[in-house]
C-alpha positions as CSV (number, residue, x, y, z in Angstrom):
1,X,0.0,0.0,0.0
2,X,1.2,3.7,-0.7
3,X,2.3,6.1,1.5
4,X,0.4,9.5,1.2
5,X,3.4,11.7,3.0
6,X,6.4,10.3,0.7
7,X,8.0,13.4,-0.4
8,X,8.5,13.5,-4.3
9,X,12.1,13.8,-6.0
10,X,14.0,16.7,-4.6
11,X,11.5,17.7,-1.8
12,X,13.6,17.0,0.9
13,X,15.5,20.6,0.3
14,X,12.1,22.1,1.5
15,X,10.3,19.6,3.6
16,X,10.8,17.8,6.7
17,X,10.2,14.1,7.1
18,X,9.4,12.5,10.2
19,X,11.6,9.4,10.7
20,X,8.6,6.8,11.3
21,X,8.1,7.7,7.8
22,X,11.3,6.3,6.3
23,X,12.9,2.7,5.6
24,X,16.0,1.5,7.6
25,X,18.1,-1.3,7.2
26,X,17.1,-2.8,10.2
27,X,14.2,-3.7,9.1
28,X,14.4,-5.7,6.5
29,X,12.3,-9.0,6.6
30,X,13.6,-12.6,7.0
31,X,12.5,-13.0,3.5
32,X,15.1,-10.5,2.4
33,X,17.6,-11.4,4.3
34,X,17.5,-14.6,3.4
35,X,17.8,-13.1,0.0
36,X,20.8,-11.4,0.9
37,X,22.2,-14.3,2.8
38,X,21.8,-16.4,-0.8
39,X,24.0,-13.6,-2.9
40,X,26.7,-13.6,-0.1
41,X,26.9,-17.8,0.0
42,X,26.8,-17.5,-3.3
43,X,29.8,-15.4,-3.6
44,X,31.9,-17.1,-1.2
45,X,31.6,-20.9,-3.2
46,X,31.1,-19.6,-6.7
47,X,33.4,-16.3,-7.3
48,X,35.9,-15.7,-4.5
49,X,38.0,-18.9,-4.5
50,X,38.8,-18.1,-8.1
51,X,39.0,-14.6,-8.7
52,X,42.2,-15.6,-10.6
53,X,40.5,-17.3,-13.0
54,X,38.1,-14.5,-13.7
55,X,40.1,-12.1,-13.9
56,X,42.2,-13.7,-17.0
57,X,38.8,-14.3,-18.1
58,X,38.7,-18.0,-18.9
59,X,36.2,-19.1,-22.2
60,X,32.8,-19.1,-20.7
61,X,33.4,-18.9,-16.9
62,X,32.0,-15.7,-16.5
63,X,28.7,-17.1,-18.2
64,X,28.9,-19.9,-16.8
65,X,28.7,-17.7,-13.4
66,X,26.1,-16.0,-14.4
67,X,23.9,-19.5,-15.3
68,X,24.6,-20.4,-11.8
69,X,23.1,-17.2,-10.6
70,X,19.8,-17.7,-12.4
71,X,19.8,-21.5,-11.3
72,X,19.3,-20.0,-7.8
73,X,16.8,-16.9,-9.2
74,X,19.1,-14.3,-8.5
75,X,19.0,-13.1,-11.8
76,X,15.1,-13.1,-11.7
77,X,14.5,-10.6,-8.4
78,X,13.1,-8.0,-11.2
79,X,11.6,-9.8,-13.4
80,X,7.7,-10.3,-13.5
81,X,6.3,-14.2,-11.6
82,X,4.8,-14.9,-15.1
83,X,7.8,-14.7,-16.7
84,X,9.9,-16.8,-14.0
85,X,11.0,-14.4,-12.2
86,X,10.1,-13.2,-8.2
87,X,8.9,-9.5,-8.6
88,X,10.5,-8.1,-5.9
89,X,10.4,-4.7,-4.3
90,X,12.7,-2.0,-5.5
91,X,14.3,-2.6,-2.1
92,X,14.9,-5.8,-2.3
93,X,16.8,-5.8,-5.8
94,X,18.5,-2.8,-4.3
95,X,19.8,-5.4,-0.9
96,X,20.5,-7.9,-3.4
97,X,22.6,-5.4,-5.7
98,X,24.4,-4.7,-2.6
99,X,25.7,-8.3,-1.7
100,X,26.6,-8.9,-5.4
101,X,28.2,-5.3,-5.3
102,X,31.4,-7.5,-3.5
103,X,31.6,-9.9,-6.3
104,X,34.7,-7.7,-8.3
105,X,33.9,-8.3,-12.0
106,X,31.6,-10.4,-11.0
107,X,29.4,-7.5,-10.0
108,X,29.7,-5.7,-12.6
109,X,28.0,-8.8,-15.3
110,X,25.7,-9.3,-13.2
111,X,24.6,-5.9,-12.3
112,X,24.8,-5.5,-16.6
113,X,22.5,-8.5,-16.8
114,X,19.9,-7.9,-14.5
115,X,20.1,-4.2,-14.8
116,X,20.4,-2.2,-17.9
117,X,20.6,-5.7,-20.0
118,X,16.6,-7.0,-18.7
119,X,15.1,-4.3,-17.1
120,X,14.7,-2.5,-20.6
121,X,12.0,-5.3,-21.8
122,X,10.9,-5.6,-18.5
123,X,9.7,-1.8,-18.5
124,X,9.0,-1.3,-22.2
125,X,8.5,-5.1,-23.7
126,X,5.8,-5.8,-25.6
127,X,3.7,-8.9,-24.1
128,X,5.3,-11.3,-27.1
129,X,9.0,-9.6,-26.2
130,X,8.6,-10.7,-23.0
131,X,7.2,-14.2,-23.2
132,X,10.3,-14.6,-25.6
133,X,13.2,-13.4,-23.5
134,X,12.8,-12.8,-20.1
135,X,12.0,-16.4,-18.8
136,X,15.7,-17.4,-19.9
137,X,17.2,-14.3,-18.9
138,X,15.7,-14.4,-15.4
139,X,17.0,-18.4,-15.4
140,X,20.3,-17.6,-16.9
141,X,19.7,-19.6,-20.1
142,X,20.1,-16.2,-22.0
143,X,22.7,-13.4,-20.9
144,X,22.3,-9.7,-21.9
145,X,24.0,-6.8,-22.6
146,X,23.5,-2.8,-23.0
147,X,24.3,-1.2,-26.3
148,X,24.4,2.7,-26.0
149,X,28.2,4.4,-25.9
150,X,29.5,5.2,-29.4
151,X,32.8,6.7,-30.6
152,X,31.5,9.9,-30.2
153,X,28.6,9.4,-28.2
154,X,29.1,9.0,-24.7
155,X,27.7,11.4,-22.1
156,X,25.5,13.1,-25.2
157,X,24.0,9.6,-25.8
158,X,21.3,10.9,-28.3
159,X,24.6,11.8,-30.8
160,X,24.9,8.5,-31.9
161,X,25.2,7.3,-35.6
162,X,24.3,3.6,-35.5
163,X,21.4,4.0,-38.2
164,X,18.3,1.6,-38.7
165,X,16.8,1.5,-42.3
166,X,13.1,-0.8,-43.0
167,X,14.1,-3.2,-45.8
168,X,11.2,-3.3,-49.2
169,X,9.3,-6.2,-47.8
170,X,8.6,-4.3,-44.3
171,X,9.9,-7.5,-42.5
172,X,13.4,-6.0,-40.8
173,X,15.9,-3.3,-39.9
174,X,19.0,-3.1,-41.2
175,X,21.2,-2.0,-38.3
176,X,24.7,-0.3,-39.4
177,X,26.9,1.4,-36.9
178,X,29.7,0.7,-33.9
179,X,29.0,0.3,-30.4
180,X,31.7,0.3,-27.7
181,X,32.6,-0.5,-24.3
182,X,29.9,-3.2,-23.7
183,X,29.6,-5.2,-20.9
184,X,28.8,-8.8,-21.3
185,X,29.4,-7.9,-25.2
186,X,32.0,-10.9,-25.3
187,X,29.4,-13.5,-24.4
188,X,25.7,-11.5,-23.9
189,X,23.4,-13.9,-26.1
190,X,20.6,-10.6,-26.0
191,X,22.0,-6.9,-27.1
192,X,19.7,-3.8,-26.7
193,X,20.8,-1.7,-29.4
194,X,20.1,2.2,-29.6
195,X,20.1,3.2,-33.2
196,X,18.2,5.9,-34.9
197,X,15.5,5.1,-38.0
198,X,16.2,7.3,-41.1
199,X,16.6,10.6,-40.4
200,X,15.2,10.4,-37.1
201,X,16.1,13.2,-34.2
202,X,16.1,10.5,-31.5
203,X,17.2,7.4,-30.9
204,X,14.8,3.8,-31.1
205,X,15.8,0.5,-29.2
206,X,16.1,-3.1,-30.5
207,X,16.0,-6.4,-29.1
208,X,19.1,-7.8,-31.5
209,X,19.9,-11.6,-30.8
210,X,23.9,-12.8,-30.6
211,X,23.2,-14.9,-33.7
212,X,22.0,-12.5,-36.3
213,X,23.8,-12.0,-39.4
214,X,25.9,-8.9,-40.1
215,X,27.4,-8.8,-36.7
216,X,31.6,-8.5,-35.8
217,X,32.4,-8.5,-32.1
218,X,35.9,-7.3,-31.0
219,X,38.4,-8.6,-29.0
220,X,38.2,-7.9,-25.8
221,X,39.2,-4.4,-24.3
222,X,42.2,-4.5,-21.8
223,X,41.2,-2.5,-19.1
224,X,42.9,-1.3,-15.8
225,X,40.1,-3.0,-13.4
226,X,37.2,-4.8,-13.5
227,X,39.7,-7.0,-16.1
228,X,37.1,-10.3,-15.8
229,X,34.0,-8.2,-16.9
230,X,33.7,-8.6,-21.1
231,X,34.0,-5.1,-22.3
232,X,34.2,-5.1,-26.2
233,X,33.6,-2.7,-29.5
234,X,30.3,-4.9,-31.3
235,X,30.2,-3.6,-35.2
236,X,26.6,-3.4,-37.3
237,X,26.8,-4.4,-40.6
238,X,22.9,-4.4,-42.0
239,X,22.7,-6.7,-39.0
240,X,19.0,-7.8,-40.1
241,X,16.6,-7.2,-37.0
242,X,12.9,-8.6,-37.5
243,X,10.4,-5.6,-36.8
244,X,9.0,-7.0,-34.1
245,X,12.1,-6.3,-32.3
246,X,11.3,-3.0,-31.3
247,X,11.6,-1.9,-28.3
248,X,9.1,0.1,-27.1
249,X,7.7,2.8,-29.8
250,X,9.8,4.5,-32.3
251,X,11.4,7.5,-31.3
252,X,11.5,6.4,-27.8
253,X,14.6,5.1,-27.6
254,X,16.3,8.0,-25.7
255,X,13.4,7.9,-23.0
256,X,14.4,4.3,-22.8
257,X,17.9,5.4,-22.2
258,X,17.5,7.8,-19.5
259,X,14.9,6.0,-17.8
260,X,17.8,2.6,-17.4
261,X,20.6,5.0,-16.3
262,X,18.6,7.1,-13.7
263,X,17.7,3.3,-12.5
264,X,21.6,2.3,-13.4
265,X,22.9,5.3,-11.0
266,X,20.7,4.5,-8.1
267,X,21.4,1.2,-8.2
268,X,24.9,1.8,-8.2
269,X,24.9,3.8,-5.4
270,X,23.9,0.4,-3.7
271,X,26.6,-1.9,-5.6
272,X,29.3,0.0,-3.6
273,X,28.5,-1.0,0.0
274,X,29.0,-4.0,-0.9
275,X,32.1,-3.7,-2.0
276,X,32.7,-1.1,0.5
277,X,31.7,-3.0,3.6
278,X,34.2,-6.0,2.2
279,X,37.4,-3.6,2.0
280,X,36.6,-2.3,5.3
281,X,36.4,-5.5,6.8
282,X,40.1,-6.6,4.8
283,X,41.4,-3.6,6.4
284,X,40.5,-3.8,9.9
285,X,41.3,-7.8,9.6
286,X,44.9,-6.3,8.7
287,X,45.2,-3.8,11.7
288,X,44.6,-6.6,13.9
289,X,47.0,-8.6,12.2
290,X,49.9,-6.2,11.6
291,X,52.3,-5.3,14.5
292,X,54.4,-2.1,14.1
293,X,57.1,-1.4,17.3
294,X,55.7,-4.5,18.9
295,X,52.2,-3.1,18.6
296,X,49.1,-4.1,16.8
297,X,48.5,-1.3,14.4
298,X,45.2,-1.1,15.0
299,X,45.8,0.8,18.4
300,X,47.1,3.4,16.7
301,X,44.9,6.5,16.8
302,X,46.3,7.6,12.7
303,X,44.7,4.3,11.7
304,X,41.8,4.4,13.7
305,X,41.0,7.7,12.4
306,X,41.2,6.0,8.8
307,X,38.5,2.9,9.9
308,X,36.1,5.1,11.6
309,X,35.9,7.4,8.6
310,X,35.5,4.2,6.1
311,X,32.9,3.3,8.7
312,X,30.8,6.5,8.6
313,X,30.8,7.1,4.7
314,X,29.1,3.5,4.1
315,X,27.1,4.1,6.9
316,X,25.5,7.4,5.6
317,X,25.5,5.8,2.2
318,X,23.8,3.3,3.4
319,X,21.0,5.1,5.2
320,X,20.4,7.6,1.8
321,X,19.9,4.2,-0.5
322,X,17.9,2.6,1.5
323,X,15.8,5.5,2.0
324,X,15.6,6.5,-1.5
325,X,14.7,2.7,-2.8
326,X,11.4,2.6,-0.4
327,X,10.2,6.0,-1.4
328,X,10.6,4.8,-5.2
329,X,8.7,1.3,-3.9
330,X,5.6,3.6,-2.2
331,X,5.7,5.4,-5.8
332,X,5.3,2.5,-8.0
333,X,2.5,1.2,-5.6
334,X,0.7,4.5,-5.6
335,X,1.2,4.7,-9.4
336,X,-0.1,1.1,-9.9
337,X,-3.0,2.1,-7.5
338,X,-4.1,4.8,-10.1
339,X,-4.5,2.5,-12.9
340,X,-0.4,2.5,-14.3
341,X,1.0,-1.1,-15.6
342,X,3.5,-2.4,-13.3
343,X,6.9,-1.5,-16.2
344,X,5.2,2.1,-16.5
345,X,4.8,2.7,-12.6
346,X,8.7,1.6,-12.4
347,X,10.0,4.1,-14.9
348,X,7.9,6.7,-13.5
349,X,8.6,5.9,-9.6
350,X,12.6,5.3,-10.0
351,X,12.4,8.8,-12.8
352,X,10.6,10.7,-10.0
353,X,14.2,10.2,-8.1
354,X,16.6,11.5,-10.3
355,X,17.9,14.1,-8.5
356,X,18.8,11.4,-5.4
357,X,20.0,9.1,-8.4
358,X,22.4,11.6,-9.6
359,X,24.3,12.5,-6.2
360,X,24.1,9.1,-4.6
361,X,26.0,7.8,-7.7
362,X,28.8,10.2,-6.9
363,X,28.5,10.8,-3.2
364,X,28.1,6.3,-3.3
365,X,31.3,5.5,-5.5
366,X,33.6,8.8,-4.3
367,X,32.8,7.4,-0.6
368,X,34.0,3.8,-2.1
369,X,37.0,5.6,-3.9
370,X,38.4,6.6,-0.2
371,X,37.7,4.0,1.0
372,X,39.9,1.5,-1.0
373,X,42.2,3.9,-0.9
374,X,42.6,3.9,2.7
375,X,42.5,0.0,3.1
376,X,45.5,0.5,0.3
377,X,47.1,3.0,2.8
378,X,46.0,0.6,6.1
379,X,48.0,-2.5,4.0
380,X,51.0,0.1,3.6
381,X,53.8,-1.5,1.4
382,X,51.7,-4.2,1.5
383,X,49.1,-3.0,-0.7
384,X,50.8,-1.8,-3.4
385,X,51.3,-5.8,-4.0
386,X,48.7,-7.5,-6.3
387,X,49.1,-10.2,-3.8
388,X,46.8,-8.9,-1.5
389,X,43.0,-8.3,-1.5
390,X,42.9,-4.3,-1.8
391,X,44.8,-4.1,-4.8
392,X,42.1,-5.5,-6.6
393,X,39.6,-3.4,-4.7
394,X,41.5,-0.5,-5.7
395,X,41.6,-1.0,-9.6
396,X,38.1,-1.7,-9.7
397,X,36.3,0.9,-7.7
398,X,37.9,3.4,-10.4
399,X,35.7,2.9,-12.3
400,X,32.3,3.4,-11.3
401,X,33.2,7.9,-11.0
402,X,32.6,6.7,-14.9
403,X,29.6,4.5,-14.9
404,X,26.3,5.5,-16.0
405,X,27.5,8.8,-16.4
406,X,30.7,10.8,-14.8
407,X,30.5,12.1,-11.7
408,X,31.4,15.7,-13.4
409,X,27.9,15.3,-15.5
410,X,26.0,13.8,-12.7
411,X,27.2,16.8,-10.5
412,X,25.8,19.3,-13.4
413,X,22.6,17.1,-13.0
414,X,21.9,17.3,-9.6
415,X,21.6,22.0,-10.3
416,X,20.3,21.2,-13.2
417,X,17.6,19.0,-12.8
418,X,16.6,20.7,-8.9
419,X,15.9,24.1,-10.9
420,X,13.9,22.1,-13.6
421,X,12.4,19.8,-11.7
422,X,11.7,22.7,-8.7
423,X,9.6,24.8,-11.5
424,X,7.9,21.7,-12.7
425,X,6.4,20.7,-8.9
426,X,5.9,24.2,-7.8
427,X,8.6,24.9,-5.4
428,X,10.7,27.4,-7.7
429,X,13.9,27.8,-5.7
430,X,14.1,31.2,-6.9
431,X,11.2,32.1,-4.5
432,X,12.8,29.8,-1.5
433,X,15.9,31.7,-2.0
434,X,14.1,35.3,-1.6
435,X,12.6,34.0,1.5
436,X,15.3,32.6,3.0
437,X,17.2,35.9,2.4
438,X,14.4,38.1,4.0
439,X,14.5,35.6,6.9
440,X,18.3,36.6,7.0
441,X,18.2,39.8,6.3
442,X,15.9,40.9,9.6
443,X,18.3,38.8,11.7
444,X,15.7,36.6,13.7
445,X,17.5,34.7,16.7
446,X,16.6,31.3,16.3
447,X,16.9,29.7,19.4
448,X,18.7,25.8,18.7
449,X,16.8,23.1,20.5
450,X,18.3,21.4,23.5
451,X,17.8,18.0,22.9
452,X,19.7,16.0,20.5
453,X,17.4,14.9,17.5
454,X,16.0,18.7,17.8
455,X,20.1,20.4,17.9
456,X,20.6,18.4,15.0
457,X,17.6,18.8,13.0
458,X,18.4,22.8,13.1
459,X,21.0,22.8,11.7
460,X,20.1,20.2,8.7
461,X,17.3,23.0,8.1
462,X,20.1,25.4,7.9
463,X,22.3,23.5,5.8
464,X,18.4,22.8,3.8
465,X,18.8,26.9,3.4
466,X,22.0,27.2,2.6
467,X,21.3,25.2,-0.5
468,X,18.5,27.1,-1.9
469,X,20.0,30.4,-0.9
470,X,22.8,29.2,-3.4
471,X,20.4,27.7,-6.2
472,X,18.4,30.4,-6.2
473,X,21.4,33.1,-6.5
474,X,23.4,31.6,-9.0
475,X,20.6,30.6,-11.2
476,X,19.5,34.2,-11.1
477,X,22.8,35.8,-11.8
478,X,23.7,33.4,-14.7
479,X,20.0,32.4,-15.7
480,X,20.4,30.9,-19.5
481,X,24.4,30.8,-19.2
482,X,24.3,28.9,-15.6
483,X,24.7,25.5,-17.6
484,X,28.1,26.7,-18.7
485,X,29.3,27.6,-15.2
486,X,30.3,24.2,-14.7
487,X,32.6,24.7,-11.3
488,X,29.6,27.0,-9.4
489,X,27.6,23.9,-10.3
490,X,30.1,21.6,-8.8
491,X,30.3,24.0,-5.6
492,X,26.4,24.0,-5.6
493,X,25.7,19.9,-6.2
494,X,28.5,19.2,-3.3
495,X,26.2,21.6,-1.2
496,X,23.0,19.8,-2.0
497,X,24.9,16.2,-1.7
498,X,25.7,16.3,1.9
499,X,22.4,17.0,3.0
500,X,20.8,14.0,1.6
501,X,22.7,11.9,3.7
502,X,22.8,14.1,6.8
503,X,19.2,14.0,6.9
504,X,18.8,10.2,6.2
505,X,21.6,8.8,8.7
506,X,20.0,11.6,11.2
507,X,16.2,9.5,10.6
508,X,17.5,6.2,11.0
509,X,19.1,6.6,14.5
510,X,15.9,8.9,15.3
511,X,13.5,5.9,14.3
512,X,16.3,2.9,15.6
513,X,15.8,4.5,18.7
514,X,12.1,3.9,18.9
515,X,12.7,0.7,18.4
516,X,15.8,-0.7,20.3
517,X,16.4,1.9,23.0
518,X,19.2,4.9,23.1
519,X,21.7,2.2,24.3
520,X,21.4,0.6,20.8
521,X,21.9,3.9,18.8
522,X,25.5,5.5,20.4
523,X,28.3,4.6,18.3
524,X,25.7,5.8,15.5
525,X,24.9,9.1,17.2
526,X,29.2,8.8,16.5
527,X,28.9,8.6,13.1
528,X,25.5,11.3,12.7
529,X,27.6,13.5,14.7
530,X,31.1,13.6,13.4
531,X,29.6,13.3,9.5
532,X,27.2,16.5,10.3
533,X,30.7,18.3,11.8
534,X,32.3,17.8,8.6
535,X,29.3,18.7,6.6
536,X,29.0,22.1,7.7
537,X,32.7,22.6,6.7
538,X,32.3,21.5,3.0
539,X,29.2,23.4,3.0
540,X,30.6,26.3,4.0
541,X,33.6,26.2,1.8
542,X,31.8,25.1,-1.2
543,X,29.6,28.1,-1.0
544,X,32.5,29.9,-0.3
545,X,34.1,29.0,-3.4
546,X,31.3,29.4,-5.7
547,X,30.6,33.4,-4.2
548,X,33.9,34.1,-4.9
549,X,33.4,33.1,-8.3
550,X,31.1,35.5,-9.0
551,X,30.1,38.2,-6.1
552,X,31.6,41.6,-5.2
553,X,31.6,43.9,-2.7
554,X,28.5,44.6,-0.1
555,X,26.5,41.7,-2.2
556,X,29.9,39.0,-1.8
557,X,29.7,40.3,2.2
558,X,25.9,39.5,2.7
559,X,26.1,36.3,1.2
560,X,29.4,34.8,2.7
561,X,28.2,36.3,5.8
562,X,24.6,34.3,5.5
563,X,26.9,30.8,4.6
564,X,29.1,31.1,7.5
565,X,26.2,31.6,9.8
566,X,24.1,28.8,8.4
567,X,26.8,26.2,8.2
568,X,27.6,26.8,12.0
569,X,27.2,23.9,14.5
570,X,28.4,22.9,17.8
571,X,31.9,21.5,18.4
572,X,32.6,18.1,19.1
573,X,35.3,15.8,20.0
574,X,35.6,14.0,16.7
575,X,38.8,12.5,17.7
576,X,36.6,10.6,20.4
577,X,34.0,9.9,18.3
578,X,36.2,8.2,15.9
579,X,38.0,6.0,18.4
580,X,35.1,4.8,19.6
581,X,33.3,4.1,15.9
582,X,37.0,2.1,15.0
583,X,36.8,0.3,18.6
584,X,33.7,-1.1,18.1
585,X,35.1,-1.9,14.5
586,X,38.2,-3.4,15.9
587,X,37.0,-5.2,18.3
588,X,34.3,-7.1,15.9
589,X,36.8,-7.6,13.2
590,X,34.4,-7.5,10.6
591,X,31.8,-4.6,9.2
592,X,28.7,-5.1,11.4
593,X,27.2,-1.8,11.7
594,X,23.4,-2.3,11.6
């Protein structure tokens, strides 16, 4: 059943929500975790003992993997009960997404099969398209891939040359054109290919089987991570696809597009904690190991620092997916409940989100960035060698800053789509912003609640106002040229992208503390309050640095002065509230925050 107070994409920069009405890890159902509990087993027998092996990419393993996936319907958890699959919440594929997230290459096929390889016929199939495919893609019989990047079409997707002409007799499309960096492209027995018909403006999608004629696949790419995934250049050469092989509707093929990667970069914002969670456990398994000067290196407060701050960036990650995925889940029920089709209420319920898509990508896969990094730093001149587990973690996080989308674009998005999106829902920011600045400008003393959900809250709101203060002023001083001011759009995303989390982790303790007790939630009042701390200082200096940019004189003295009064909060004694997130790290040897 639908919620009626979920707050639509972006309306968390001017609304509160109360914390009963959010999703927390803790409580997902048995059902769930027993999901989870299957990807992790599955992991530990199938993919980790040889990692090796898939990494030199041995003929037909990494299919073979993915077979062994469906056998145990994880490749299914999307796809509709009458097509074999188990229809499961947003949620759940999001949980599931997360366990496979520590799979290495692995994750990456499956995350291209189940992803933006099914989910396209899943959403926009035709009853026939799906009755043909997706009962051997959710079993693993067939395995998929996601045709989109060209030579010159990456980022500006809808550039792309690959052509489709009808043939005299009306029966098929001749595809001609070049595709490149596909995953699963080496083996994928189903492509989705984005080509445009005649002289159309936009793209269309088609369904184009491994065995039609007039197509050459590449050798596969050599890359600096992620070296078991296929990645390969797939050539069109009037590849002849039978009309009823079109995706969706003519002309829609861009919608299609945008509506997989706004799912693609939510998702991934969940594939990292897996990953994440699994180099913070390698590195607090080395601290415990590793004895400097007769001394466990653990115990050093230099290292601690380094665990606690691994901890608290998946943590808050953690908090904004989960968060995010059940507001998409109430959308899709509440969209069903008016009448939609189930594919139609999913594009329109994950699209209502891509604001949160956009910075969760790059706040989810920056966080795992620093965090291999560190468990690189933890291993010392250890792991620099390609002996040990983080060098592998290392290559491969790299590339998910590139993955559906850099995190530059995605950055541009997040301003970019808040103004659009804010005129579009009747909350123009430019109005928020003049309000705010009244509010300022008479200098009311707002007194800061005493009590600790209440002290933090205020200054969330602030941070709430310090954003639209800033979307509002730079999209009036650059108005049709803001889209070129690319670093004040960086300054203003980074604003917007630490509230998100702020907010969420801030909820989830409120609501865990209903339910276990305030014992239960004090290392994570740790985290909330050391991740808020820092907050406030890359708010401030991000608006900072886009003011300067632009703003002189009595107007650059208003508004740095309104930033540094909004981004003020208490002190704290982070150095204590680091220890004691890495002792309770330490001490369990594993990641087991929840």
């Amino acid at each position: 059943m639908a919620k009626d107070n979920i707050l639509k994409g972006g309306e968390f920069l001017i609304k509160e929500t109360e914390a009963n009405d959010i999703f927390i890890p803790e409580e997902f159902t048995e059902e769930q975790l027993m999901i989870a509990d299957t990807c992790a087993g599955f992991l530990e027998q199938e993919v980790y003992p040889i990692l090796d092996n898939i990494d030199s990419q041995e003929e037909g393993l990494m299919k073979g993997l993915l077979k062994k996936a469906g056998e145990l319907g994880l490749l299914g958890i999307s796809v509709p009960e009458e097509y074999d699959g188990f229809d499961q919440s947003f949620v759940t594929s999001m949980l599931a997404s997360e366990y496979m997230g520590a799979g290495y290459s692995f994750s990456v096929a499956y995350s291209a099969h189940t992803g933006i390889g099914s989910l396209p016929i899943v959403y926009y199939g035709n009853a026939e398209q799906k009755s043909k495919y997706l009962p051997s893609l959710a079993t693993g019989e067939l395995t998929s891939a996601y045709c989109l990047t060209e030579p010159n079409a990456g980022s500006d997707a809808n550039s792309g040359k690959t052509n489709a002409v009808l043939t005299e007799d009306g029966k098929h499309y001749l595809l001609n054109g070049q595709k490149m960096w596909i995953t699963n492209g080496g083996f994928a027995d189903l492509l989705t290919v984005f080509a445009k018909i005649d002289n159309d403006r936009v793209l269309s999608a088609f369904l184009v089987e491994r065995e039609f004629p007039g197509i050459k696949f590449n050798p596969e790419e050599k890359k600096m991570g992620i070296k078991g995934s296929s990645t390969v250049q797939i050539f069109f050469n009037d590849c002849k696809v039978p009309v009823e092989n079109l995706l969706g509707k003519r002309g829609e093929g861009f919608r299609i597009a945008l509506s997989i990667l706004h799912m693609g970069r939510i998702k991934l914002g969940g594939t990292v904690l897996g990953a994440a969670k699994r180099a913070i456990t390698q590195s607090v398994n080395y601290a415990n190991e590793r004895k400097q000067f007769g001394t466990r290196i653990s115990s050093f407060g230099a290292i601690q620092h380094k665990l606690a701050e691994q901890v608290i960036k998946t943590w808050v990650t953690e908090s904004s997916v989960y968060r995010v995925s059940d507001n998409i889940d109430h959308v899709i029920a509440s969209l069903k409940e008016q009448g939609y089709e189930k594919g139609k209420a999913s594009i329109e319920g994950i699209a209502q989100y891509a604001i949160e898509a956009a910075f969760l990508k790059v706040f989810g896969s920056e966080s795992l960035n620093f965090i291999v990094d560190e468990a690189v730093q933890i291993f010392g001149g250890m792991g620099f060698s390609s002996e040990t587990p983080v060098d592998r973690a290392y290559r491969d996080s790299r590339i998910n800053r590139i993955f559906e989308g850099t995190n530059e674009i995605n950055r541009m998005l997040v301003v970019d789509t808040t103004i659009k999106k804010a005129l579009k829902e009747g909350f123009d920011v430019s109005r928020y912003s003049h309000s705010i600045l009244k509010e300022l400008e008479n200098k009311q003393e707002v007194a800061i609640p005493t009590d600790y959900y209440g002290e933090k809250k205020h200054y969330i709101r602030n941070f709430k106002k310090a954003a639209l203060l800033m979307l509002g002023t730079v999209s009036e001083t650059f108005q049709r040229n803001l889209t070129s001011e690319q670093e004040i759009l960086f300054n203003v995303s980074d604003i917007i992208m630490q509230i998100y989390p702020a907010e969420s982790s801030l909820l989830r303790i409120e609501k865990l503390e209903g339910l276990r007790g305030a014992e239960a939630v004090q290392i994570y009042k740790d985290i909330v309050d050391v991740f808020i701390y820092d907050a406030a200082g890359i708010i401030r200096k991000s608006g900072f640095d886009a003011i300067n940019s632009f703003a002189e004189g009595e107007h650059y003295e208003k508004l740095t002065g309104y930033i540094d009064d909004l981004t003020k909060v208490a002190p704290i004694n982070i150095k204590a509230a680091r220890r004691r997130i890495a002792a309770k790290l330490i001490e369990d040897n594993k990641y087991d925050f929840k």
